[in-house]
PDB file as gemmi writes it, atoms N, CA and C in Angstrom:
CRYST1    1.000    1.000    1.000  90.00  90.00  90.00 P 1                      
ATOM      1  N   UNK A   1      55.241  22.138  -9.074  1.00  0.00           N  
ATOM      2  CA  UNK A   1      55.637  21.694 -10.397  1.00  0.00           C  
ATOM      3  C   UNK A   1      55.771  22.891 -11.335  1.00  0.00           C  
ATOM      4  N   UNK A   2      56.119  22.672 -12.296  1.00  0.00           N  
ATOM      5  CA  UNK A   2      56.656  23.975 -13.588  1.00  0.00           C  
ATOM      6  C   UNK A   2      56.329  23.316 -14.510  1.00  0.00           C  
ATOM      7  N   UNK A   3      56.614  24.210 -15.715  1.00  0.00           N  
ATOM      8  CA  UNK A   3      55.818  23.936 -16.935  1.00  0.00           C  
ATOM      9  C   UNK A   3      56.661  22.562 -17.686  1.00  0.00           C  
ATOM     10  N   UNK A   4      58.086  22.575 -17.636  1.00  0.00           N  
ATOM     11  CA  UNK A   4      58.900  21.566 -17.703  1.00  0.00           C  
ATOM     12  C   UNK A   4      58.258  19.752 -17.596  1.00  0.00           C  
ATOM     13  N   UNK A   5      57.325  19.802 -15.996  1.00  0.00           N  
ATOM     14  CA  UNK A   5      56.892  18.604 -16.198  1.00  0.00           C  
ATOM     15  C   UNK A   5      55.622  18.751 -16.903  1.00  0.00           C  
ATOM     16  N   UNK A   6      54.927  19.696 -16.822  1.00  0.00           N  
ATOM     17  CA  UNK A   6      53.455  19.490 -17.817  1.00  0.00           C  
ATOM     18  C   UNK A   6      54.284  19.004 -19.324  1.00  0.00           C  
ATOM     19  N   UNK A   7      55.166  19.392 -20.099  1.00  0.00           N  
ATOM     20  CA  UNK A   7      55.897  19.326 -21.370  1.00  0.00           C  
ATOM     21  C   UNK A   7      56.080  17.574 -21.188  1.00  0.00           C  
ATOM     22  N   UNK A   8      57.318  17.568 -20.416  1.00  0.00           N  
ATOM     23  CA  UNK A   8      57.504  16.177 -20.148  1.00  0.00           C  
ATOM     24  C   UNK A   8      56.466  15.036 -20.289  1.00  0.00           C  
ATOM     25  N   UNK A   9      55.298  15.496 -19.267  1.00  0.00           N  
ATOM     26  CA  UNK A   9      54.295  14.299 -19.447  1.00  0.00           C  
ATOM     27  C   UNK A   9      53.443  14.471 -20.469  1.00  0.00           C  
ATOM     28  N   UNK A  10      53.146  15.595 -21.234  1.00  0.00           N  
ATOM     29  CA  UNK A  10      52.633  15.291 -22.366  1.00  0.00           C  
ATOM     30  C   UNK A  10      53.293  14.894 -23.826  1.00  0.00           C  
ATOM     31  N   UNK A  11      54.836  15.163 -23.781  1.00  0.00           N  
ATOM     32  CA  UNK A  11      55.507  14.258 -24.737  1.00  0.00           C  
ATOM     33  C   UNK A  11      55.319  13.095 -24.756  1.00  0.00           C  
ATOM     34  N   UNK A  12      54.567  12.167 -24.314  1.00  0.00           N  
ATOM     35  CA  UNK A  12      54.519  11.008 -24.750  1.00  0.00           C  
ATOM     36  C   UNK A  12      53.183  10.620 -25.066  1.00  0.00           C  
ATOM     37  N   UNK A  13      53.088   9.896 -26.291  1.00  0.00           N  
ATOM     38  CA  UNK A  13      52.066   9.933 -26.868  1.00  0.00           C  
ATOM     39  C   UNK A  13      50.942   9.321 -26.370  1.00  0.00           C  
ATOM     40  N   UNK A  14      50.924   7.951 -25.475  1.00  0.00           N  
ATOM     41  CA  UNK A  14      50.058   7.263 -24.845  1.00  0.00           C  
ATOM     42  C   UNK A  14      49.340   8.574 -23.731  1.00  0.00           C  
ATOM     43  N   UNK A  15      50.413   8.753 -23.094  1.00  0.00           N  
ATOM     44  CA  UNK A  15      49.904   9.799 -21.903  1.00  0.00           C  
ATOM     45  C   UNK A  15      49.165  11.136 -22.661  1.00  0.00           C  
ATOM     46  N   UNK A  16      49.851  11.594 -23.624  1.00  0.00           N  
ATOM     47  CA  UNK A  16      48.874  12.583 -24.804  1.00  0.00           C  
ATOM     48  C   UNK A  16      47.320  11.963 -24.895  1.00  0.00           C  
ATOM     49  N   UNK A  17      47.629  10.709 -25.108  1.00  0.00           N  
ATOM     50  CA  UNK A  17      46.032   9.885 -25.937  1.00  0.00           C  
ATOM     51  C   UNK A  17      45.097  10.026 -24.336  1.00  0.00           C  
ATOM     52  N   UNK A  18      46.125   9.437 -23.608  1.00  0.00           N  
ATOM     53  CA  UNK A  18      44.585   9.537 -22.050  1.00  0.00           C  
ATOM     54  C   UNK A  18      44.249  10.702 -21.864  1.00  0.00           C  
ATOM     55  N   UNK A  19      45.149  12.115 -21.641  1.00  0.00           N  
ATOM     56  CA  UNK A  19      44.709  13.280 -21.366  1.00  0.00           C  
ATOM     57  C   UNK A  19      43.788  13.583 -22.084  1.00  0.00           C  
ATOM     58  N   UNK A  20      43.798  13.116 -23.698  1.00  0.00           N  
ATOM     59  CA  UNK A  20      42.634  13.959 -24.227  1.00  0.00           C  
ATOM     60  C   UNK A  20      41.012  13.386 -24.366  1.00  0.00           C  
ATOM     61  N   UNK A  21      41.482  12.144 -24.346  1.00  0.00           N  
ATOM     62  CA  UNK A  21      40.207  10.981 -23.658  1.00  0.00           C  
ATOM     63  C   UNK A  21      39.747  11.530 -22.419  1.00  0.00           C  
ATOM     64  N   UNK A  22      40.382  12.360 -21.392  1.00  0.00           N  
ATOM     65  CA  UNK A  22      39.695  12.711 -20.363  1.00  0.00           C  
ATOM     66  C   UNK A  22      38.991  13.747 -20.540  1.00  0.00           C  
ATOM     67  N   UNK A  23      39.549  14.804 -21.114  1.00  0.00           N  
ATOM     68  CA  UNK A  23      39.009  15.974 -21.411  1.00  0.00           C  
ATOM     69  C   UNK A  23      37.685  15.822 -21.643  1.00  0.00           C  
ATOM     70  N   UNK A  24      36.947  15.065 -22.400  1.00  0.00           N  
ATOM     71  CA  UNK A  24      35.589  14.388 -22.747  1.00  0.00           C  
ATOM     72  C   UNK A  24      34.575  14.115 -21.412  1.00  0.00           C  
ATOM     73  N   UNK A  25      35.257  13.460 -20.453  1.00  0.00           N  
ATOM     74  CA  UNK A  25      34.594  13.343 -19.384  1.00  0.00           C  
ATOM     75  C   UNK A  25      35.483  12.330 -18.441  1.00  0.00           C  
ATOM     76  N   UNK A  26      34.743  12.273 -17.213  1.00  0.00           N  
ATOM     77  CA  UNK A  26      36.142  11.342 -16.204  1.00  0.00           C  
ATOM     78  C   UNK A  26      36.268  10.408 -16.671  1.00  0.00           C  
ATOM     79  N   UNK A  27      37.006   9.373 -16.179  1.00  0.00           N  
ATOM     80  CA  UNK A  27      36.896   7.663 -16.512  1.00  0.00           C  
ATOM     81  C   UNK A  27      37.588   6.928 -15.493  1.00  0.00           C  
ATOM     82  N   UNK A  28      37.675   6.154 -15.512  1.00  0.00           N  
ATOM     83  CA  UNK A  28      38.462   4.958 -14.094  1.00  0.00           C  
ATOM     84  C   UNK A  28      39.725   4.705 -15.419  1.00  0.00           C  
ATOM     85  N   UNK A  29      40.616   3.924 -14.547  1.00  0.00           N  
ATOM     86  CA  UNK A  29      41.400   3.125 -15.005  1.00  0.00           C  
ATOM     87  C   UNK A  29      41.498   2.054 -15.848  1.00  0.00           C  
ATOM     88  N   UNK A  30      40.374   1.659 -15.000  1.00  0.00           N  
ATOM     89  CA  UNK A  30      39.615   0.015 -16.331  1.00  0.00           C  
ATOM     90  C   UNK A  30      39.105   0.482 -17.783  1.00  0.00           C  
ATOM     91  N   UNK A  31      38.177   2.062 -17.637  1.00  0.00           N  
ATOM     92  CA  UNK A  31      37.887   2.250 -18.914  1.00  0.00           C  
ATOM     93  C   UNK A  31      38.864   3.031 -19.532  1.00  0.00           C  
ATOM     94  N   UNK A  32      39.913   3.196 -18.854  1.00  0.00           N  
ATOM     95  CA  UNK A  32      41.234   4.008 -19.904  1.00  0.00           C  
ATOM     96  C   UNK A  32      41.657   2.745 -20.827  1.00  0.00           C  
ATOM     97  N   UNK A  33      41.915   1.523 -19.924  1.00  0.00           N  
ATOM     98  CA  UNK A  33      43.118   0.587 -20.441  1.00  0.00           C  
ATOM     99  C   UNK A  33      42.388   0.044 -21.315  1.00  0.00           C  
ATOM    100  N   UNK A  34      41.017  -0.383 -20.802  1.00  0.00           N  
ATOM    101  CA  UNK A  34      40.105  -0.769 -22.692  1.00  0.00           C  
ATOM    102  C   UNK A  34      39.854   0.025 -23.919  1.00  0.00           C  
ATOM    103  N   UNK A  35      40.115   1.306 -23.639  1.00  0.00           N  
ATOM    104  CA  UNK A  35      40.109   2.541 -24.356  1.00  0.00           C  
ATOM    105  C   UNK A  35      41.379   2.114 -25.487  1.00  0.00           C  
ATOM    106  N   UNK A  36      42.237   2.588 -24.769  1.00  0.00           N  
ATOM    107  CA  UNK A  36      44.022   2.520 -25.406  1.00  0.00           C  
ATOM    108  C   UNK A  36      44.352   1.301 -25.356  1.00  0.00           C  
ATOM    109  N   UNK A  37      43.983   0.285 -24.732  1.00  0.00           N  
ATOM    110  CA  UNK A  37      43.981  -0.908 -25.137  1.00  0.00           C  
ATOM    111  C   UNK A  37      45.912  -1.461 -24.613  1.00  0.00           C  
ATOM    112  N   UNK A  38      45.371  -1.098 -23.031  1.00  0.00           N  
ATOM    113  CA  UNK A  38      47.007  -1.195 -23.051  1.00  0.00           C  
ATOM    114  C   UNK A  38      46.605  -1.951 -21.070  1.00  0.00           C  
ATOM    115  N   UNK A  39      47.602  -2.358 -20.752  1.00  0.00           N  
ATOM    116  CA  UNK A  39      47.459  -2.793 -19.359  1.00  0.00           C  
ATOM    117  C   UNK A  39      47.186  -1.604 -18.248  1.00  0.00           C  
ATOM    118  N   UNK A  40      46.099  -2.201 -16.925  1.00  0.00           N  
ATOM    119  CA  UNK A  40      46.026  -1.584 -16.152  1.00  0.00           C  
ATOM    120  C   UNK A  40      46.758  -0.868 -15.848  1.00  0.00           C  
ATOM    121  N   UNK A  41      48.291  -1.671 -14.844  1.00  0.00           N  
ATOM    122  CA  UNK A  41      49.286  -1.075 -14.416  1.00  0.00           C  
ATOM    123  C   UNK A  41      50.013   0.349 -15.077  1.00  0.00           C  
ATOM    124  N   UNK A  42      50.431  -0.236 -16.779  1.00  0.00           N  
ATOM    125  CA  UNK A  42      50.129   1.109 -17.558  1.00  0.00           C  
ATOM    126  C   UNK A  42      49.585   2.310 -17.416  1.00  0.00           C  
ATOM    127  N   UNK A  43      48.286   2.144 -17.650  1.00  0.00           N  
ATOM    128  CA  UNK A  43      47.518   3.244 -17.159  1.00  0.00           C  
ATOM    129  C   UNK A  43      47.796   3.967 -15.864  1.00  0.00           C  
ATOM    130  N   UNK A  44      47.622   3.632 -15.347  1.00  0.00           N  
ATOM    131  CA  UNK A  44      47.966   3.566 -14.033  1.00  0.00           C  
ATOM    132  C   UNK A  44      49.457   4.484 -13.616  1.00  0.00           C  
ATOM    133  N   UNK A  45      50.250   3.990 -14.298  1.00  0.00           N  
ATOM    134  CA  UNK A  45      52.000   4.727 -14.336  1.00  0.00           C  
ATOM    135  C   UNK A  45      51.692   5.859 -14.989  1.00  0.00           C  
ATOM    136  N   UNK A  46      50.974   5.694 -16.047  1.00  0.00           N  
ATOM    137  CA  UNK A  46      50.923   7.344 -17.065  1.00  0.00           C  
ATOM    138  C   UNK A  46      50.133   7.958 -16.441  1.00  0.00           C  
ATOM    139  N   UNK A  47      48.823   7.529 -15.858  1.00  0.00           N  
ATOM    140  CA  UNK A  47      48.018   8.571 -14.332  1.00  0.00           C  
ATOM    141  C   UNK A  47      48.789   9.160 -13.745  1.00  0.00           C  
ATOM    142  N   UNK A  48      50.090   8.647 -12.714  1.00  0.00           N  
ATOM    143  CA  UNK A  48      50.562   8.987 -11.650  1.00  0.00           C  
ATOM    144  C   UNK A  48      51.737  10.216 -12.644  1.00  0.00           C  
ATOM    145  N   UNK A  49      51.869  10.206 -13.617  1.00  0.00           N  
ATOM    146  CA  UNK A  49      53.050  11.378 -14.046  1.00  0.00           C  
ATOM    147  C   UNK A  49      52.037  12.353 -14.539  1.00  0.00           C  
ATOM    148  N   UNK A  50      50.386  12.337 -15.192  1.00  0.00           N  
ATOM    149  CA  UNK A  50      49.866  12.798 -15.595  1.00  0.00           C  
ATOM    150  C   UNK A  50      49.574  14.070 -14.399  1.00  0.00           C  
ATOM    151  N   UNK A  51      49.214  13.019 -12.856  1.00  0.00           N  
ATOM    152  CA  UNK A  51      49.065  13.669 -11.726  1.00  0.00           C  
ATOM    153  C   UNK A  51      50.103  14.741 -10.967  1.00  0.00           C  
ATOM    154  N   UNK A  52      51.314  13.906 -11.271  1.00  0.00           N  
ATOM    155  CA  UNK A  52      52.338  14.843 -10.825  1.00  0.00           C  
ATOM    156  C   UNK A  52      52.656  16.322 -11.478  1.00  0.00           C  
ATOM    157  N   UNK A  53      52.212  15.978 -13.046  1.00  0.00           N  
ATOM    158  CA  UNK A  53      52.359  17.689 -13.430  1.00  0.00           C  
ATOM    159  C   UNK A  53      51.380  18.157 -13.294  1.00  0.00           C  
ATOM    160  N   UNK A  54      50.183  17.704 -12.668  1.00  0.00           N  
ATOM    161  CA  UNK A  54      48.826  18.521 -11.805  1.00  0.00           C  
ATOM    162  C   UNK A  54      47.939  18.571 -13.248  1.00  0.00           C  
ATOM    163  N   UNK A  55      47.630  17.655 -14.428  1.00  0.00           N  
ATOM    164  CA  UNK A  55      47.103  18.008 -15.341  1.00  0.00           C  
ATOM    165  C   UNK A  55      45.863  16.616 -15.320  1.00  0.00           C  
ATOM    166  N   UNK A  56      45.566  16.304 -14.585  1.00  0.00           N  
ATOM    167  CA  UNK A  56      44.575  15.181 -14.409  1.00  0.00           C  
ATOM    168  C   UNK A  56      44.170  15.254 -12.659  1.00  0.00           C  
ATOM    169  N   UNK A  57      43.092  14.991 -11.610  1.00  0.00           N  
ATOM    170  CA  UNK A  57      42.801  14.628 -10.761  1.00  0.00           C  
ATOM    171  C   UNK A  57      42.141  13.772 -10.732  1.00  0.00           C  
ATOM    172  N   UNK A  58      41.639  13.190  -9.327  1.00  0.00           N  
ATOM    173  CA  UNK A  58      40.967  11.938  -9.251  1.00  0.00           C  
ATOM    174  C   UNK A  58      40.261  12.111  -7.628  1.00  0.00           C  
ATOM    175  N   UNK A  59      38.949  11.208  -7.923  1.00  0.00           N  
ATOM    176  CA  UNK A  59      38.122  11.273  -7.194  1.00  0.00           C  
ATOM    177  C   UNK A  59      37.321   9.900  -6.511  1.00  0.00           C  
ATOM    178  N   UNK A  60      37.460   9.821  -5.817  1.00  0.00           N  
ATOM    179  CA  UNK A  60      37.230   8.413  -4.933  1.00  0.00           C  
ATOM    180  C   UNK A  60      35.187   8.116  -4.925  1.00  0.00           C  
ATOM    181  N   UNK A  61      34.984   7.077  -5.836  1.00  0.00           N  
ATOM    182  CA  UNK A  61      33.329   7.154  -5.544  1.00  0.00           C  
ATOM    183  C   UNK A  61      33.433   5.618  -5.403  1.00  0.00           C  
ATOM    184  N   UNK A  62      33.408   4.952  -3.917  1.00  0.00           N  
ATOM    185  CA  UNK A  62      33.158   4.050  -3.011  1.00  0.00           C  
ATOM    186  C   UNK A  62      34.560   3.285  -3.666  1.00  0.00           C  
ATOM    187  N   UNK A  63      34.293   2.092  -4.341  1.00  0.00           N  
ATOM    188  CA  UNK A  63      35.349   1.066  -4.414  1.00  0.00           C  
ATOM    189  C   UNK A  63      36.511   2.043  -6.349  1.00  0.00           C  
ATOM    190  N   UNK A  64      35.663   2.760  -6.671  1.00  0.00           N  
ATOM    191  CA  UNK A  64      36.547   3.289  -7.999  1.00  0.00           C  
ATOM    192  C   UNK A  64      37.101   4.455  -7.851  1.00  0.00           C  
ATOM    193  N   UNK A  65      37.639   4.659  -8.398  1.00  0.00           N  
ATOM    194  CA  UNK A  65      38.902   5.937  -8.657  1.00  0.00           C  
ATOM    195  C   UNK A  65      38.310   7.002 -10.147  1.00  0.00           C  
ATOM    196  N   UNK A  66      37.863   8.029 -10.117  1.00  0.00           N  
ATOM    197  CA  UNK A  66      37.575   8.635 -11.435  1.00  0.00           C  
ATOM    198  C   UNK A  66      38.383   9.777 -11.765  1.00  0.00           C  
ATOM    199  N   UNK A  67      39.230   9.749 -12.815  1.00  0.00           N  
ATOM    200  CA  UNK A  67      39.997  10.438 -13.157  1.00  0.00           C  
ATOM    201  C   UNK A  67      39.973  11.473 -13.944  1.00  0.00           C  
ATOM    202  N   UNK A  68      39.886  12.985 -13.985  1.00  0.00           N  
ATOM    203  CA  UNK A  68      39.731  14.349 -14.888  1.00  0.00           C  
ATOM    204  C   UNK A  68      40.714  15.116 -15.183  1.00  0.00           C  
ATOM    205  N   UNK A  69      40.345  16.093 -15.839  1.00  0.00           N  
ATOM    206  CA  UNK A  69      41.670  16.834 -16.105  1.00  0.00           C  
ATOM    207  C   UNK A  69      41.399  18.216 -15.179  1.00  0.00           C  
ATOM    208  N   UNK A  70      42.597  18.768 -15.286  1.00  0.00           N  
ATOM    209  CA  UNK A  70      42.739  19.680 -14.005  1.00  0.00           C  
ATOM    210  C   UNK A  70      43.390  20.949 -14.809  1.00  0.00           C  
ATOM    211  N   UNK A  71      43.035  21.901 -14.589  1.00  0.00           N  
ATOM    212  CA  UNK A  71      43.449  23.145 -15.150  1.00  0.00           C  
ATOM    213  C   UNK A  71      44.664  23.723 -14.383  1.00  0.00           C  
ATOM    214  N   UNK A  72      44.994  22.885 -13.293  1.00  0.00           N  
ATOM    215  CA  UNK A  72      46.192  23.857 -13.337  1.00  0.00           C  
ATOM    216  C   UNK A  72      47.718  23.526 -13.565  1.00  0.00           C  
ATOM    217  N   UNK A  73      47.702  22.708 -14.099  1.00  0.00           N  
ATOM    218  CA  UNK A  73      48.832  22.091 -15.002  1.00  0.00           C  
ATOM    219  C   UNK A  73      49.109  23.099 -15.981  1.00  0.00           C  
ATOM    220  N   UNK A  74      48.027  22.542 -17.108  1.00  0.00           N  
ATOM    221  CA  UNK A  74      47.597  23.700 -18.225  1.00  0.00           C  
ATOM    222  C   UNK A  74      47.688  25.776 -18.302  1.00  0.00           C  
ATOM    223  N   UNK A  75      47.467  25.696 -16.643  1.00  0.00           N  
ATOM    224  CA  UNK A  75      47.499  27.301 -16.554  1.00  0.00           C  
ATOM    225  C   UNK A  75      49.456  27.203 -16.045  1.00  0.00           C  
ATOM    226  N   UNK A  76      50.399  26.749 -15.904  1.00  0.00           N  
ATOM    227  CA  UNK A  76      51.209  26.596 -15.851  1.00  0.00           C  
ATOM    228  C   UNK A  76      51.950  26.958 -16.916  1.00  0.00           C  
ATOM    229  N   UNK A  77      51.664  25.759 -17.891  1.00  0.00           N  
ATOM    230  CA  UNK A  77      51.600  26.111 -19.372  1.00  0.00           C  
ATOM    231  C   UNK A  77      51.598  27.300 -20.284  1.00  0.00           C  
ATOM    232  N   UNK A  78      50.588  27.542 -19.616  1.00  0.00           N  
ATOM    233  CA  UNK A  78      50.130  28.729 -20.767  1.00  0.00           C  
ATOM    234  C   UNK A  78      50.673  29.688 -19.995  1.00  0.00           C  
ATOM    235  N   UNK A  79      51.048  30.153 -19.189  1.00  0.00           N  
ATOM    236  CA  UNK A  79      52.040  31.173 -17.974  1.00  0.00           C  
ATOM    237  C   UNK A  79      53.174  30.846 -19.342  1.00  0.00           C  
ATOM    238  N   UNK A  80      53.567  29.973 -18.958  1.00  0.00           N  
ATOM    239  CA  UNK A  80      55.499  29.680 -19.860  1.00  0.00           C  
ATOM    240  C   UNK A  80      54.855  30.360 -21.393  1.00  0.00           C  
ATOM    241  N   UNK A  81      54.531  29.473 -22.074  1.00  0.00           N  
ATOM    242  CA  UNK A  81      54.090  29.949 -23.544  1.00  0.00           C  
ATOM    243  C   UNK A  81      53.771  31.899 -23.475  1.00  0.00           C  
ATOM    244  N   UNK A  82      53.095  32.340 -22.647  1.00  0.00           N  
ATOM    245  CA  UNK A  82      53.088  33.126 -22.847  1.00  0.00           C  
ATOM    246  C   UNK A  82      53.906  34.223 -22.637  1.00  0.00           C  
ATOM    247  N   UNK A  83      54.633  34.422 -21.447  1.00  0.00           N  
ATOM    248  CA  UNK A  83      55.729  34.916 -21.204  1.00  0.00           C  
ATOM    249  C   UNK A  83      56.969  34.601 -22.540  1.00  0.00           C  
ATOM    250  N   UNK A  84      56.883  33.258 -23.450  1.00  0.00           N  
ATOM    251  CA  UNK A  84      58.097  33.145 -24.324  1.00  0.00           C  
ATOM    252  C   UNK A  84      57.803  34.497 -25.503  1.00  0.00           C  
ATOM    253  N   UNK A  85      56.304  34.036 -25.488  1.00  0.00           N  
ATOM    254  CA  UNK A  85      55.345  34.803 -26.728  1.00  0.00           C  
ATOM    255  C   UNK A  85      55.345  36.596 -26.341  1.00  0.00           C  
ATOM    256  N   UNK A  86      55.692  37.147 -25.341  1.00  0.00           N  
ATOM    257  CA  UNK A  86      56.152  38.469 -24.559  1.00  0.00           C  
ATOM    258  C   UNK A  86      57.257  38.239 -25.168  1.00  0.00           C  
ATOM    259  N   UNK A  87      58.406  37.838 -25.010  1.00  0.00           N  
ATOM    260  CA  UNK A  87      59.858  37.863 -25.112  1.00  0.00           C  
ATOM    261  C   UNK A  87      60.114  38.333 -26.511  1.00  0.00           C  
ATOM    262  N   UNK A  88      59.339  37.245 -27.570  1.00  0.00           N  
ATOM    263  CA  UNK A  88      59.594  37.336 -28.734  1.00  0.00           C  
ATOM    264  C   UNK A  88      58.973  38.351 -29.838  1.00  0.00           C  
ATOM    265  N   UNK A  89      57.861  38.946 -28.752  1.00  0.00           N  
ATOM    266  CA  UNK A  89      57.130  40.171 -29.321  1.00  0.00           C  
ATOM    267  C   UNK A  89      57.877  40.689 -29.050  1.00  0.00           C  
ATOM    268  N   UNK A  90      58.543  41.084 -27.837  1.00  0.00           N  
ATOM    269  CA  UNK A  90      59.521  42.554 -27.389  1.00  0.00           C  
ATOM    270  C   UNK A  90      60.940  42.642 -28.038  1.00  0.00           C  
ATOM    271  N   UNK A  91      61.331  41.171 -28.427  1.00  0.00           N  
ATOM    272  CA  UNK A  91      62.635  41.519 -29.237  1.00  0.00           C  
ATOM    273  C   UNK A  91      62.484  41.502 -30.332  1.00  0.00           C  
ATOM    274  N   UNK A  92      61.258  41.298 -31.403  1.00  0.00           N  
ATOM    275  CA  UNK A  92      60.605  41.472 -32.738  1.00  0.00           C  
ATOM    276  C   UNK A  92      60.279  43.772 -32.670  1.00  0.00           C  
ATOM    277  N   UNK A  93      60.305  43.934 -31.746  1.00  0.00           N  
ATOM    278  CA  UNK A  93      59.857  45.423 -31.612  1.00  0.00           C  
ATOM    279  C   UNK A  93      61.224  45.643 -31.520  1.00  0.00           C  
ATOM    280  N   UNK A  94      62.361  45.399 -30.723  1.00  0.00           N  
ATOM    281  CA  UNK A  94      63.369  46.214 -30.721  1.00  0.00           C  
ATOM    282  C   UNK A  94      64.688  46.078 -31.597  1.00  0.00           C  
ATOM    283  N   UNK A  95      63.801  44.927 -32.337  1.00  0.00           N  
ATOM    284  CA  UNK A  95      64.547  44.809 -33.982  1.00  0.00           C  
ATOM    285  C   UNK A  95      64.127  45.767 -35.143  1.00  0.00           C  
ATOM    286  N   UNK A  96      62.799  46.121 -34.808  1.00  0.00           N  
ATOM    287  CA  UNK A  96      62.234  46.866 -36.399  1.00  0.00           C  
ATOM    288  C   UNK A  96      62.797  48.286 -35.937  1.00  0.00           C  
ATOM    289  N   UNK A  97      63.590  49.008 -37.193  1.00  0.00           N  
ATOM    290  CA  UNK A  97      63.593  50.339 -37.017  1.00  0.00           C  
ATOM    291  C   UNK A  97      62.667  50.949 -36.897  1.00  0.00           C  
ATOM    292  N   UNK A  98      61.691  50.826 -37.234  1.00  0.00           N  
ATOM    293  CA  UNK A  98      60.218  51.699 -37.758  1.00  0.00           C  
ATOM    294  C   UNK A  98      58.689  51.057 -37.036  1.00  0.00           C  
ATOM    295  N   UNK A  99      58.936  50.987 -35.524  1.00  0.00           N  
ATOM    296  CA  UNK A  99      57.873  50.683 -35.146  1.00  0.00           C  
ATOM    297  C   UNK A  99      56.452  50.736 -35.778  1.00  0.00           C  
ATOM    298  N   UNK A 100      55.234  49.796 -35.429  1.00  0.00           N  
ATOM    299  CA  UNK A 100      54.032  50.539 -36.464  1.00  0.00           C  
ATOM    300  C   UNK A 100      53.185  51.210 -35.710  1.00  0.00           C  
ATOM    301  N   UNK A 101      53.584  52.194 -35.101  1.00  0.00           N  
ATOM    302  CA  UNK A 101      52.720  53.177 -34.396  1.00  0.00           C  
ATOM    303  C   UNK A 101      51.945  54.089 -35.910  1.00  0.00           C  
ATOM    304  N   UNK A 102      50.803  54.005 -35.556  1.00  0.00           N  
ATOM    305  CA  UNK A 102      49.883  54.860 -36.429  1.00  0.00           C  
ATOM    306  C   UNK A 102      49.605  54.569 -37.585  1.00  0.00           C  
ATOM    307  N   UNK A 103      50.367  53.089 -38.338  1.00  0.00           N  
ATOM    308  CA  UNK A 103      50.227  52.878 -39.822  1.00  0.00           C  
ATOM    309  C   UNK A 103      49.088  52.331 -40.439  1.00  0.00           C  
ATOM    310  N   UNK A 104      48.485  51.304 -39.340  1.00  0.00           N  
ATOM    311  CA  UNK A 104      47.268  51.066 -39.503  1.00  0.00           C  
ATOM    312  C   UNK A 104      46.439  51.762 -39.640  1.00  0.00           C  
ATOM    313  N   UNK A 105      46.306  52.784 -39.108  1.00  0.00           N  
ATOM    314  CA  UNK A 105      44.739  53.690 -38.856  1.00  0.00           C  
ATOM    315  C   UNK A 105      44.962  54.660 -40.543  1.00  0.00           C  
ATOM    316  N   UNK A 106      46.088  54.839 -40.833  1.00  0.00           N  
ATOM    317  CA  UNK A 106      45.776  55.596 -41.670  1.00  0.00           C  
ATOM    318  C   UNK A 106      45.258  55.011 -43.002  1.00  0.00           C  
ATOM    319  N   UNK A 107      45.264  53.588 -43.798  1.00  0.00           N  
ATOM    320  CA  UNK A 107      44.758  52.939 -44.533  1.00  0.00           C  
ATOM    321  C   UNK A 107      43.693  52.940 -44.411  1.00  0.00           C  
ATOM    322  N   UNK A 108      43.169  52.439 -43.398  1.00  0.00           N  
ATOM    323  CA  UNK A 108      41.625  52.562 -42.455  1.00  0.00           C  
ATOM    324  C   UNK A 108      40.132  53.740 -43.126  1.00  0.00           C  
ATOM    325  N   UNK A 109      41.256  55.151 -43.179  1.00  0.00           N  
ATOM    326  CA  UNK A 109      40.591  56.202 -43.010  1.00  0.00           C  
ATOM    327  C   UNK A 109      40.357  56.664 -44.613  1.00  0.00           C  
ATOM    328  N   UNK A 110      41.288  56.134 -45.493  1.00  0.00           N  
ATOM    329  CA  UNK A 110      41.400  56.318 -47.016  1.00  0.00           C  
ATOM    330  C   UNK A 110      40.224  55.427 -47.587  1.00  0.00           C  
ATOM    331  N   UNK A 111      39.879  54.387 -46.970  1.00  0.00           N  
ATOM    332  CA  UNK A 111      38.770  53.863 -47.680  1.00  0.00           C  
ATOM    333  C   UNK A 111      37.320  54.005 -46.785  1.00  0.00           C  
ATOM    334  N   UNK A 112      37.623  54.577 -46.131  1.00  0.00           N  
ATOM    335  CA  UNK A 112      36.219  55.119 -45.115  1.00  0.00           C  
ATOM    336  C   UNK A 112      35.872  54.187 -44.022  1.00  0.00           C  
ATOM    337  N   UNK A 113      36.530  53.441 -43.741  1.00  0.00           N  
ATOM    338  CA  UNK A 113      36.148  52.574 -42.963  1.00  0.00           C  
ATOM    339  C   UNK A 113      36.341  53.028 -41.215  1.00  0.00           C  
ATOM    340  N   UNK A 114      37.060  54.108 -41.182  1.00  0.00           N  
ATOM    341  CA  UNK A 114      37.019  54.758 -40.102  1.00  0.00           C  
ATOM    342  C   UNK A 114      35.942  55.885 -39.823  1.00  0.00           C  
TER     343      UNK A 114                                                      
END                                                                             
């Protein structure tokens, strides 16, 4: 998966509301849908896209299903964001004539703080 579906499944706001209800601690299905107050099956559909962009797992304890969040969705994420946040630093630098190499330190040193 790519960062595309982590975006995707967290654009929607229900699936927003369970992810961050999980973050708190696991939960089943039954206590999502009384949570958000929405049908099993529901739940259930927004799990399985939550799962597919790898940002929730689940864990089998005898007859229930417990559902968490998973970091590597999120480290997906933050890969994209940050690489954009590179891009836009490096073409913010090769826009300024006057790089700020050294401008800081010298303010620094006028009031003694160096």
């Amino acid at each position: 998966m790519t960062y595309g579906a982590v975006m995707i499944a967290l654009a929607d706001p229900t699936r927003r509301a369970l992810f961050e209800r999980l973050r708190s601690r696991p939960h089943t299905v039954g206590e999502l849908a009384r949570i958000a107050k929405i049908q099993q099956p529901s739940v259930s559909q927004h799990l399985r896209v939550l799962r597919g962009a790898r940002l929730v797992r689940d864990r089998r304890e005898g007859t229930r299903r417990y559902y968490s969040v998973s970091q590597e969705g999120l480290a997906e994420l933050r890969r994209y964001v940050e690489r954009m946040w590179d891009d836009v630093l490096t073409a913010y630098a090769a826009d300024d004539p006057r790089p700020p190499k050294g401008r800081a330190a010298a303010p620094l040193k006028r009031r003694g703080l160096r």
